[in-house]
C-alpha positions as a LaTeX table, in Angstrom:
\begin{tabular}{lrrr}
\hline
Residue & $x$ (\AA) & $y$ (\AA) & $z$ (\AA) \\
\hline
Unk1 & 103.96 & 82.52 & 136.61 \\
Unk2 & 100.69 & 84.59 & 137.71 \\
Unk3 & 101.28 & 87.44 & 135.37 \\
Unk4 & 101.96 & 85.08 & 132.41 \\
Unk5 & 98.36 & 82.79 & 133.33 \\
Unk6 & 96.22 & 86.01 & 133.37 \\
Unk7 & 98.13 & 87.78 & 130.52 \\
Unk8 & 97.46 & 84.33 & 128.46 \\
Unk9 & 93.56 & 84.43 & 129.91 \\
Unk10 & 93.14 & 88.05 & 128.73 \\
Unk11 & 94.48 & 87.51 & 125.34 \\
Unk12 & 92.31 & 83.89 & 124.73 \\
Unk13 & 89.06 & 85.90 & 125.95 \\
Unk14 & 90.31 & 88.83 & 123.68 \\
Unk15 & 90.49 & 86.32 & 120.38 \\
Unk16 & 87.22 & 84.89 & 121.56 \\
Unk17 & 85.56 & 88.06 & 121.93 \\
Unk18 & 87.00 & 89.51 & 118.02 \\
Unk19 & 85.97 & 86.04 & 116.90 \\
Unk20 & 82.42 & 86.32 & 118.34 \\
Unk21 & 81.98 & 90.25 & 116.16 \\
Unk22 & 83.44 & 88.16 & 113.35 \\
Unk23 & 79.86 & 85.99 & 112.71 \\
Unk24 & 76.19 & 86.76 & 112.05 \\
Unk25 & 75.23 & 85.50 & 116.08 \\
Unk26 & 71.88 & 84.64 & 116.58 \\
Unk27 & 70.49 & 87.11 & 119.09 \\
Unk28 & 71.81 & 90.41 & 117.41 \\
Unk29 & 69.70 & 89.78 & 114.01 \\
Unk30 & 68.49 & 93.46 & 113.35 \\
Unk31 & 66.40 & 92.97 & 110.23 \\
Unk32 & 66.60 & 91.29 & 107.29 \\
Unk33 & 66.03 & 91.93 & 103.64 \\
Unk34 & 65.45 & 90.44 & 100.21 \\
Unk35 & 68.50 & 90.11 & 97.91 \\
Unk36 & 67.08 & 87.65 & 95.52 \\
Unk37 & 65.40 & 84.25 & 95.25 \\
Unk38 & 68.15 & 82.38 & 97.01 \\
Unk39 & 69.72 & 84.76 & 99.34 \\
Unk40 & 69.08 & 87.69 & 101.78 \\
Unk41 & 71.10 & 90.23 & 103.51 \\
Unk42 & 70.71 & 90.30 & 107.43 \\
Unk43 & 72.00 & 93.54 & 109.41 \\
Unk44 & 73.05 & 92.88 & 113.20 \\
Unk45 & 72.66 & 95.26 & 116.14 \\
Unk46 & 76.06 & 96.82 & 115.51 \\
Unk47 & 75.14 & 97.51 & 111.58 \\
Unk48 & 77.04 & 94.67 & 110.13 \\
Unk49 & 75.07 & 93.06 & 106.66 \\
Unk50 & 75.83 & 89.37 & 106.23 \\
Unk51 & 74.75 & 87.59 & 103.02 \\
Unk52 & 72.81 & 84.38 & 104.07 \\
Unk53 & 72.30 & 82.08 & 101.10 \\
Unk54 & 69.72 & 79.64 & 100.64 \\
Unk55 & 70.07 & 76.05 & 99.63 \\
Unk56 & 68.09 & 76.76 & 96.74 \\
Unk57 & 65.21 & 79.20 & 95.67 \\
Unk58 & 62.72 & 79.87 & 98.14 \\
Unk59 & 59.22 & 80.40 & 97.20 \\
Unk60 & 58.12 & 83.35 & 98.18 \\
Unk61 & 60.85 & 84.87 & 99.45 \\
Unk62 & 60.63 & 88.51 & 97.52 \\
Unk63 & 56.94 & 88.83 & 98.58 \\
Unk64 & 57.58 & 87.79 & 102.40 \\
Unk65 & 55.82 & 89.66 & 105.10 \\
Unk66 & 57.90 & 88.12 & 107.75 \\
Unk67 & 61.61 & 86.33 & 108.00 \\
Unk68 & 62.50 & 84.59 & 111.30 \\
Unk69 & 65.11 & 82.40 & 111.94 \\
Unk70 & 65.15 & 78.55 & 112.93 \\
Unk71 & 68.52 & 77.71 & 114.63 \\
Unk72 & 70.25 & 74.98 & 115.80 \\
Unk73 & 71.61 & 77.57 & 118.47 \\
Unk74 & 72.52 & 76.51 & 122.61 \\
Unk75 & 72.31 & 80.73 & 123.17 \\
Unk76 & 72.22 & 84.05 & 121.49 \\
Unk77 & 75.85 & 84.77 & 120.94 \\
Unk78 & 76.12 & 81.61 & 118.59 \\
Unk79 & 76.30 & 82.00 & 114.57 \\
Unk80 & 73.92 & 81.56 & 112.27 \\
Unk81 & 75.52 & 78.85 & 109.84 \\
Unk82 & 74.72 & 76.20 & 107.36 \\
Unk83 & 71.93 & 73.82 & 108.69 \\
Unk84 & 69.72 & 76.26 & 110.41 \\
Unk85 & 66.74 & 77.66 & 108.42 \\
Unk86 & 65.00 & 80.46 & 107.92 \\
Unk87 & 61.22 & 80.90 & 108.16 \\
Unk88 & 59.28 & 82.60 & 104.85 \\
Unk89 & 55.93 & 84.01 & 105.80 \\
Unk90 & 53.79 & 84.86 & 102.72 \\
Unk91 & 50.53 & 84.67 & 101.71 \\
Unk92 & 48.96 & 82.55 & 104.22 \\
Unk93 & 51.53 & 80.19 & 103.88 \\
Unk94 & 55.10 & 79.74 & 105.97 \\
Unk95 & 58.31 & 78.02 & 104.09 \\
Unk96 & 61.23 & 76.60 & 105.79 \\
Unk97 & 64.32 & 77.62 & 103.53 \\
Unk98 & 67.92 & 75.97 & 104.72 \\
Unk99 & 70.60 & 77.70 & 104.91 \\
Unk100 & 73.84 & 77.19 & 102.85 \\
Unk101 & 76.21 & 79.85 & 104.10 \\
Unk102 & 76.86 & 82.86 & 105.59 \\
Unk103 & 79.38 & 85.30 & 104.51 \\
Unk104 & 80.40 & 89.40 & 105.76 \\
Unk105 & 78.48 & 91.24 & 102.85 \\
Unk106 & 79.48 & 94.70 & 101.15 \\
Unk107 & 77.42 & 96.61 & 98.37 \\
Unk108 & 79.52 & 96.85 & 95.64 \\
Unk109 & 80.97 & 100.08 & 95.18 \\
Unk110 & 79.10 & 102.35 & 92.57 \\
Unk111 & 80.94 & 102.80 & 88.99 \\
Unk112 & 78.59 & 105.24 & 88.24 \\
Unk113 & 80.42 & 107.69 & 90.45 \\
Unk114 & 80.48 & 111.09 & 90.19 \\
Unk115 & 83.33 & 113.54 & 89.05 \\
\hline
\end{tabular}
């Protein structure tokens, strides 16, 4: 009955752990950059990009000298998701942009490709 508690304990803190890699967490934000007016693409510590898109365009955005983020977050390891914010500095002027979703992001592949 032992071996079956802690081999059940080990494989819940395993799922939690793969599900924790699987999200955009709030204290591994890297950097972030512009992808257009509504969206950008933030890399994590472990160079993961995640798409975060906007609720709608956000002045400024492609001119920004700083992005931080506003969350809704109890610790570090938590996701960014819909309903936190992030913070456009530009210009003299800071804009509070919410967030719609966040999604894994991949370039797509160039067709331009060679031989």
């Amino acid at each position: 009955m032992t071996k079956w508690f802690l081999f059940a304990t080990a494989a819940a803190l395993l799922l939690t752990t793969t599900a924790l890699a699987d999200c955009l967490q709030v204290g591994r934000i890297d950097r972030w950059r512009t992808f257009d007016d509504r969206s950008v693409i933030a890399r994590d510590l472990t160079h993961h990009d995640y798409k975060v898109v906007l609720n709608g365009i956000c002045p400024n955005l492609k001119f920004n000298l700083a992005i931080a983020l506003k969350a809704n977050a109890n610790s570090g390891l938590d996701c960014v998701r819909p309903g936190d914010s992030i913070v456009v500095k530009a210009f003299n002027t800071s804009v509070v942009c919410p967030i719609k979703s966040v999604e894994p992001y991949a370039p797509a592949p160039n067709k331009g490709g060679r031989g």
